[in-house]
N, C-alpha and C positions, 0 to 999 in steps of 0.2 A: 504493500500500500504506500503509496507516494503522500509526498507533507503535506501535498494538496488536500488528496482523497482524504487522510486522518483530520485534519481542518475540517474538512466539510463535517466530516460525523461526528465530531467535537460539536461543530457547530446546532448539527440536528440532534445532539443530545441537549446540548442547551434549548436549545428552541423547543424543546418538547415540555421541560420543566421550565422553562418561564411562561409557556400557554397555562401550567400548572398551577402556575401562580396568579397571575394577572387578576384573580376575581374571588378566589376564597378569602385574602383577607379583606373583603368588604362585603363580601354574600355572604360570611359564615356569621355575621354580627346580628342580621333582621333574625333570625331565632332565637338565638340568648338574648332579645330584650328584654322579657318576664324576668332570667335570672339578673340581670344589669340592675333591673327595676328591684326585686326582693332582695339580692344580697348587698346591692352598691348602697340601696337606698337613692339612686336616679331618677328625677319625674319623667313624665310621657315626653318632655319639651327636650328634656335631654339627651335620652333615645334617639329619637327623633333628629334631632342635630347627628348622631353617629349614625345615624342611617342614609341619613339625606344630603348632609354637604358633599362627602366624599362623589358623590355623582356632579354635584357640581365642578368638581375638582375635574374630573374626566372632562369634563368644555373647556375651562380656562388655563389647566395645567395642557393641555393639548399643544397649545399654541409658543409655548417654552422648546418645545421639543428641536426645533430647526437651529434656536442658539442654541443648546448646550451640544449638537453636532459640531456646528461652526468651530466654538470653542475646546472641542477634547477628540474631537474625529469620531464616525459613528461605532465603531466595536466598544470603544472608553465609553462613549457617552451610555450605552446601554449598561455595560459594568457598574458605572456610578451607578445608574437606575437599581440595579440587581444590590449594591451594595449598602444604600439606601432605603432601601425597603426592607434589607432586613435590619437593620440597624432600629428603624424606626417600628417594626413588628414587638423586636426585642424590649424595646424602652416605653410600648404605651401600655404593660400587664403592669409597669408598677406605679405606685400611686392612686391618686381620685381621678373625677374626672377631668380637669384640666389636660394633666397631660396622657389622658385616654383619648381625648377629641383634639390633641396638639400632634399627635402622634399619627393619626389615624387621617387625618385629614393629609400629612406628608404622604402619606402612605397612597392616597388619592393622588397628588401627584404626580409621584412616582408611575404608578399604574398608567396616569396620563400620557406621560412621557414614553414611557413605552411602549403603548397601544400604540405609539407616533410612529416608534422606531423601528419597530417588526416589519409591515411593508417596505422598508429601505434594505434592512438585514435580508430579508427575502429573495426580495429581486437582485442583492451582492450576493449572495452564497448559493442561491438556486438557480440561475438565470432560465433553465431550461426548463425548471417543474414549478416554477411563481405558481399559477393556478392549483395543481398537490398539493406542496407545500402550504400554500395559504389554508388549506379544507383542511390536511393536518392542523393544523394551531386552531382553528375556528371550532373544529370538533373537541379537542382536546377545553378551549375554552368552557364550549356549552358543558362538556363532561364534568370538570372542577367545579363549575357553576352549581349544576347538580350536585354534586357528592358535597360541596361544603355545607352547602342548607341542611341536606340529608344525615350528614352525619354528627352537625353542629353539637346541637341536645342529647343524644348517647356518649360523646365524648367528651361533652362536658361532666354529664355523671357518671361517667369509668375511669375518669383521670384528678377528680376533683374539682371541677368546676371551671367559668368562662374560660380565664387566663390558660389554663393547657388545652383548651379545644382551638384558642385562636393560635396556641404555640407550635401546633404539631405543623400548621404550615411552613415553619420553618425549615423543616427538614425537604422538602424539595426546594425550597429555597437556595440552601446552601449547597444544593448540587447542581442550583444552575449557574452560580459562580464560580463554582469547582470548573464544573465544564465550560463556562463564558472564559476565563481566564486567560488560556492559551490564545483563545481568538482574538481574545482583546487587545493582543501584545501586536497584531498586525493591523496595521492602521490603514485604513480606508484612505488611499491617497487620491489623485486626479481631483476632479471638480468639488468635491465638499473641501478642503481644504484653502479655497481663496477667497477671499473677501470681495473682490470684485464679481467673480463668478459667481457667487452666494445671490451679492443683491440681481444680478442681472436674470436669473432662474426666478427669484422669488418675483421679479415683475414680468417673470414669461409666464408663469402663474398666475398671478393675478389679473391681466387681461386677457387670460385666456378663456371664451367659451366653453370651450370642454374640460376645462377645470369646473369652473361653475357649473356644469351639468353634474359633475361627479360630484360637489359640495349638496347638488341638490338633494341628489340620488339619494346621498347617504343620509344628508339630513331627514329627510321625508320619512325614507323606512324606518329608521329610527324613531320617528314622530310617532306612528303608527303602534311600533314595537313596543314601547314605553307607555303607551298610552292604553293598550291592550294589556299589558303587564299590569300597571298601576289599578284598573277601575272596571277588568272583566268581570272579577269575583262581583265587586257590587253592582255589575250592570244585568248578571244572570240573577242575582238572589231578586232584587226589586223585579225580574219576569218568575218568579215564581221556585225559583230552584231553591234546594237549601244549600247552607254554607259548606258544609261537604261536598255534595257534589259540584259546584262554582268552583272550588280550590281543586279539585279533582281535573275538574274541563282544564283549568287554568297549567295542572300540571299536561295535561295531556299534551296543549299547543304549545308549550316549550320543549317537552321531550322530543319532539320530534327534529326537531333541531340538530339532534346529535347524529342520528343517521345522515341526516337530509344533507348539512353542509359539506362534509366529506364528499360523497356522490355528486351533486351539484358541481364541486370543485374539479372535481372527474370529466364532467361533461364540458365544462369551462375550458379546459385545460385544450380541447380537441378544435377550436375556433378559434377567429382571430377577430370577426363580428361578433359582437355580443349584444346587439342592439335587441335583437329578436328572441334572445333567453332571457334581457331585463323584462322588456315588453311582456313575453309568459309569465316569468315567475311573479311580476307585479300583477298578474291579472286574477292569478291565484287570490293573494292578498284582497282585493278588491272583490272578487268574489264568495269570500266569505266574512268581510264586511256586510256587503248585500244580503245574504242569509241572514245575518246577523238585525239586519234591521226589517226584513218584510217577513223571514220566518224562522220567529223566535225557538220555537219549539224543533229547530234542526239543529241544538246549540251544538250536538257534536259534531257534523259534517261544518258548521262553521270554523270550528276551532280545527280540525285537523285540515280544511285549506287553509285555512289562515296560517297555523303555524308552519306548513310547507310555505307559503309564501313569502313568510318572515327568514324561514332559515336556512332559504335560499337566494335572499337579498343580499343579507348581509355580507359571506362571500365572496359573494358578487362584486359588490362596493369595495371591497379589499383588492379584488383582484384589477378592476377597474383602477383604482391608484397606485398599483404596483407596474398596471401594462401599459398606460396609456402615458406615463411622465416622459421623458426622450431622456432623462439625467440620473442618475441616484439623490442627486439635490433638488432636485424639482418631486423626484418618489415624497421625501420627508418634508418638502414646505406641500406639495397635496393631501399629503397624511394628515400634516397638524390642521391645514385648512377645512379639509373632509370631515376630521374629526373633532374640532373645535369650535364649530362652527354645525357640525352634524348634534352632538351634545345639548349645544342650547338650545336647537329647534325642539329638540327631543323633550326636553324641560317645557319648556312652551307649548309643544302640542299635549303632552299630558295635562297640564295646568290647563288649556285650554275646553281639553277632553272635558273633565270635572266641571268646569267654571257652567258651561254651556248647559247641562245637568241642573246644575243649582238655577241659573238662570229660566229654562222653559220649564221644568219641573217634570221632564221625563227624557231617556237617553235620544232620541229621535235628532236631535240636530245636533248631538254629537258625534251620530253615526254619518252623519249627514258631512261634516264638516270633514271626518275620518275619509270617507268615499271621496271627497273632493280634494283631498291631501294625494290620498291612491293615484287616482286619477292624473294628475300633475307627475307625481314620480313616476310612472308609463313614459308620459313625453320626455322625462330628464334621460330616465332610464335609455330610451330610444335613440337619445344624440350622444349619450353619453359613452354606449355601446360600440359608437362606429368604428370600424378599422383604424382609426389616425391616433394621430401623439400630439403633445403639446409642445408647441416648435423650441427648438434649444436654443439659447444665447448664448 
């Protein structure tokens, strides 16, 4: 095996434990609220802040991610991420809450930053398999995703409570900087490294259309994704379900996810067009929105197109800002753009989802509002998909 070849699989072992990471320690926190609340003595309002900011973090840590490239080259700058994170994992189980919500919200951050950085890592170490690779980490994502919620509350009472159930993430932690390590030592050289080249890519970006179709793209599903995560359970119980089965449906349209991205990624991988897979898989989505709003009583065939349509956007969106940049510098200002900017939409259309609810005093125009977001991402999704790249300076 050549320095190359061992690089790479260095690489794809890192790559595997940092999809490992990137979402338990902030998924595994929404179940241990009760014990936060009964052992910490925490109110609803400060739960609530460790539930909620850290997503914040994901929009506005986003957009850090293209300096701290600039400044430490992309392998380093992921390392600080990996090393950072756990740093700040280690130091928010001691004390109150200040520095539980000081700690945790770095940890946000972090996460940000490197959600930024993976598509750039991707398309330098995979150039051939971008679309695989991407459905590998996306899979692997939705899987941690599940398994931290899943196994939050048993390991907090097998090991003695919150602080060792949010600890044990540590341990894929520290092996994806075991395994970033080596990689880290070879620096990402050509165009991320000048300051002139930097600004001129980030203003090939920013005037570029098919940038802004891919910000759309991402932001929209997102909207949609977040907004169905946030306010299914309660848009099924006020039709009639009980809270079992709403959280039920609720897991149904995310599990799906885990199969779907992978495969999807599969089929990606096989075109250079992808206008006409945005176009389907968004149509999935939108068509069980439509279930969703004219017949209620199909909740399940709603939720499992729906969640096929969700968890084959996303993907999507990933792969779309790995294939369509023409630079590695222009892959990570489209990243933090896509995703920093995808984030807050996503904040807003959930906030909007809800508001619209309290506002007519039944879900009907917020489905309504949901179909017309759908709707729009089709067209992004459609220019965003075309054969081309975003012209290099």
């Amino acid at each position: 095996m050549t320095k190359t070849q061992k690089r790479s699989a260095l690489a794809l072992l890192a790559l595997i434990f940092i999809s490992l990471v990137l979402r338990p320690p902030i998924g595994s926190m929404g179940p241990l609220v009760d014990e936060l609340q009964e052992v910490e003595g925490f109110s609803l309002f400060q739960v609530g802040l460790l539930t909620s900011l850290p997503v914040v973090c994901f929009g506005i840590g986003a957009f850090a991610g293209p300096a701290l490239v600039k400044k430490l080259t992309l392998n380093r700058a992921m390392m600080w991420v990996l090393v950072a994170l756990f740093i700040a994992m280690v130091l928010r189980s001691f004390g109150g809450f200040i520095p539980l919500i000081s700690f945790t919200l770095i940890i946000g951050l972090a996460i940000a930053i490197g959600n930024v950085l993976i598509p750039t890592i991707v398309r330098e170490q995979f150039p051939d398999k971008l679309a695989l690779v991407t459905g590998l980490y996306v899979t692997l994502l939705a899987i941690s995703a599940s398994l931290s919620a899943t196994i939050a509350v048993p390991t907090s009472d097998l090991l003695g409570g919150w602080r060792m159930a949010l600890a044990i993430w540590l341990i894929p932690t520290a092996l994806a900087i075991i395994f970033w390590a080596p990689v880290s030592k070879v620096s990402v050289h050509s165009e991320l490294t000048t300051q002139a080249t930097h600004a001129e890519e980030r203003r090939a970006v920013l005037v570029s259309p098919l940038a802004w179709a891919i910000v759309a793209f991402f932001g929209l599903q997102s909207a949609g994704f977040y907004a169905i995560l946030n306010w299914l359970p309660s848009l099924l119980i006020d039709r009639g379900f009980s809270a079992l089965d709403a959280g039920s449906l609720l897991g149904l349209c995310t599990s799906i996810g885990i199969p779907t991205g992978f495969l999807i990624s599969m089929v990606i991988n096989k075109f250079k067009s992808l206008s006409w897979i945005s176009v389907i898989v968004s149509t999935f989505t939108l068509t069980g929105m439509v279930i969703l709003l004219v017949a209620p009583d199909q909740a399940v065939l709603a939720c499992v197109v729906t969640g096929f349509g969700f968890a084959a956007t996303f993907p999507l969106s990933l792969t779309l800002v790995g294939s369509r940049a023409s630079t590695s510098t222009q892959t990570t200002q489209l990243s933090a753009l896509a995703q920093g900017w995808g984030y807050l939409i996503a904040a807003i259309g959930a906030f909007a989802f809800g508001y619209c609810k309290d506002v007519s005093g039944d879900w009907t125009i917020s489905l309504w509002v949901l179909i017309g977001i759908t709707v729009v991402q089709i067209i992004a999704g459609a220019f965003a998909g075309k054969d081309q790249k975003i012209a290099a300076r």
